[in-house]
C-alpha positions in Angstrom: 0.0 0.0 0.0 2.4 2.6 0.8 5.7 2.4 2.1 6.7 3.6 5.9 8.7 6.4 6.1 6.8 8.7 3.2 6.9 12.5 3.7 4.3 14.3 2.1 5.5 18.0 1.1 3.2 21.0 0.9 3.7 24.8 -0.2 3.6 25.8 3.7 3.4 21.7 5.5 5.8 18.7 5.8 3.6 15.8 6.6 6.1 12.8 8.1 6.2 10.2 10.3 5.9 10.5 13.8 9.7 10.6 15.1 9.3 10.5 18.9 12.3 13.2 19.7 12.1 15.1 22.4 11.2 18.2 20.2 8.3 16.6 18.6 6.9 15.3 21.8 7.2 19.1 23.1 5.5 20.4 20.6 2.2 18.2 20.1 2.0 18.8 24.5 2.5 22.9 23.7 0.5 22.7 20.0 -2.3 20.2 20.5 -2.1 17.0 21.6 -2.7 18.4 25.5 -5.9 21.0 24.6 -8.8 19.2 25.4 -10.7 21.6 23.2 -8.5 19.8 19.7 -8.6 16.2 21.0 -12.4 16.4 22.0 -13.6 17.7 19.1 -12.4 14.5 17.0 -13.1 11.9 19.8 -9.5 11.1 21.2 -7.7 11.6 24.8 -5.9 14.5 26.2 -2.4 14.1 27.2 -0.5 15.6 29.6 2.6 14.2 29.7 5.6 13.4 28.0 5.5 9.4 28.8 2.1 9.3 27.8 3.0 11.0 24.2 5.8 8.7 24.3 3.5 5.5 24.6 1.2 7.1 22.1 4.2 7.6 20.0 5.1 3.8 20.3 1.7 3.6 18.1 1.9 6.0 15.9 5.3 5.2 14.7 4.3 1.5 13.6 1.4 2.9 11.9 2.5 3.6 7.9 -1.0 6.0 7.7 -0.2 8.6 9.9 1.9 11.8 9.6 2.8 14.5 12.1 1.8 18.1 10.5 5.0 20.0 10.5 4.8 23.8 9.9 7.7 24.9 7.8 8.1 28.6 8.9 8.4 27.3 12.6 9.4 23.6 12.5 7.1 22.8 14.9 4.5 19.9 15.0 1.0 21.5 15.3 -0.8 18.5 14.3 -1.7 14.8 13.3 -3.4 14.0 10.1 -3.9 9.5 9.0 -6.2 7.0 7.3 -7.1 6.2 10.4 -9.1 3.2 9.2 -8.1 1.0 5.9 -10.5 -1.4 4.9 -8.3 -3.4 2.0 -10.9 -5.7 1.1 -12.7 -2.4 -0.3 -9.7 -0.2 -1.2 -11.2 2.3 1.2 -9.6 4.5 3.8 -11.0 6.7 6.5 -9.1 10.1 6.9 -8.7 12.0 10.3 -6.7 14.9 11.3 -6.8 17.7 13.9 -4.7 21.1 13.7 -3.8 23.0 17.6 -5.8 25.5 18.1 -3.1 28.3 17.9 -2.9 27.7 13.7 -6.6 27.0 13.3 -7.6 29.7 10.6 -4.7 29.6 8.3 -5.7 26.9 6.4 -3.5 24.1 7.1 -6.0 21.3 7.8 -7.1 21.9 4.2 -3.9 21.6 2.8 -2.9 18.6 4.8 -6.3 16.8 4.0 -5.3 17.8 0.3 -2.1 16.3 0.5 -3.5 13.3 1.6 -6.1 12.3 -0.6 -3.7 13.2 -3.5 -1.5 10.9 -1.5 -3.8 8.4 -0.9 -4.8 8.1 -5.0 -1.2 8.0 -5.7 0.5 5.9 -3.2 -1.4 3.3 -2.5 -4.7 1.0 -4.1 -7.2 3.2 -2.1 -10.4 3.7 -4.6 -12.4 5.7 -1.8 -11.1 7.9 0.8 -13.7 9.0 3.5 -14.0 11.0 6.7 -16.5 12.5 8.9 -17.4 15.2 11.4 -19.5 15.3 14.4 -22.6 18.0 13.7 -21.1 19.4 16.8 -17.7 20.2 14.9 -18.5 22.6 12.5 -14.9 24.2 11.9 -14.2 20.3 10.9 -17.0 20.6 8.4 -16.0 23.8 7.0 -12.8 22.0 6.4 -14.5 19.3 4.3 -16.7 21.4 2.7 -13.7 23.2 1.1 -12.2 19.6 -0.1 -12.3 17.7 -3.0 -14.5 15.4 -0.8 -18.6 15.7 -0.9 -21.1 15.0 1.5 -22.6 11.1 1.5 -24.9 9.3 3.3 -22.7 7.1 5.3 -18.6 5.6 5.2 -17.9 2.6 5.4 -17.0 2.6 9.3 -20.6 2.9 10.3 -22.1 0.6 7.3 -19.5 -2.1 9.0 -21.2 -1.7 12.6 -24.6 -1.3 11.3 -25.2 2.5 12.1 -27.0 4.7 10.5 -25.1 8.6 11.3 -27.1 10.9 13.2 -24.9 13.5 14.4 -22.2 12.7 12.1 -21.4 14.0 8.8 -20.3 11.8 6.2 -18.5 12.9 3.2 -16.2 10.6 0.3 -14.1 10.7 -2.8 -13.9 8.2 -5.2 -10.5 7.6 -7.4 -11.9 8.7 -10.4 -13.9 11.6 -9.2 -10.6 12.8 -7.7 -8.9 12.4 -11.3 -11.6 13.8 -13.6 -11.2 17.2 -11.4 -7.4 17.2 -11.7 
């Protein structure tokens, strides 16, 4: 699918691998992996400290579909953005991310989530790429909205567990929908 180790190169972003230094684990606890407001608002924990980044870390880094969102200007980490679920038996992957709060605005989740599912169609077998966002996120949904991606019924997470969404807001790209608009 796609090999570990791929950096993904923006105008203003370098999405890479996690590394675990020292550095990155201080900026995801100053930029956003310790604001409850950021990892609420797409359904995962807030941590505190650096051994509990590090363990998290331990995760991240055996996981070949996730990137840390590195600003250039700065250097810094200010967020996370992975196919956070692969279905390979449908060529389908679910896309997350989340931006700190202090460089929501500019533009970057866009351009990361841009990255990605250019990425995504060019990497690896993926047909379909997916995400969704809570009705109660609607920065999130802005973000989508702005995308390649449009709004669908459901993703294949919830037709897998037999949900219909109700406060979720389900939107997709298909391969050649993403290369007919190239």
């Amino acid at each position: 699918m796609t090999e570990n180790g791929s950096i993904i190169e923006t105008g203003r972003l370098i999405l890479q691998p996690f590394a675990g230094s020292c550095k990155e684990i201080r900026d995801m606890l100053k930029n956003w992996i310790s604001d409850p407001a950021v990892q609420n608002e797409y359904g995962e924990p807030v941590y505190t400290t650096a051994e509990d980044v590090e363990k998290l870390l331990t995760r991240y880094r055996a996981d070949p579909y996730r990137w840390a969102i590195c600003e250039k200007e700065s250097g810094e980490c200010i967020g996370q953005v992975a196919f956070c679920k692969v279905w390979e038996d449908v060529h389908t992957a679910e896309i997350e991310y989340c931006i700190g709060s202090a460089f929501q605005g500019n533009g970057y989740a866009g351009e990361a989530l841009s990255a990605l599912i250019d990425y995504g169609f060019t990497h690896t077998d993926f047909r379909c790429l997916e995400a969704y966002h809570r009705a109660a996120n609607p920065r999130s949904g802005k973000v989508l909205l702005k995308s390649a991606m449009h709004p669908t019924d459901t993703v294949e997470r919830f037709r897998r567990e037999g949900i219909t969404p109700e406060n979720e807001i389900c939107y997709c790209i298909q391969y050649d929908e993403w290369l007919s608009g190239r």
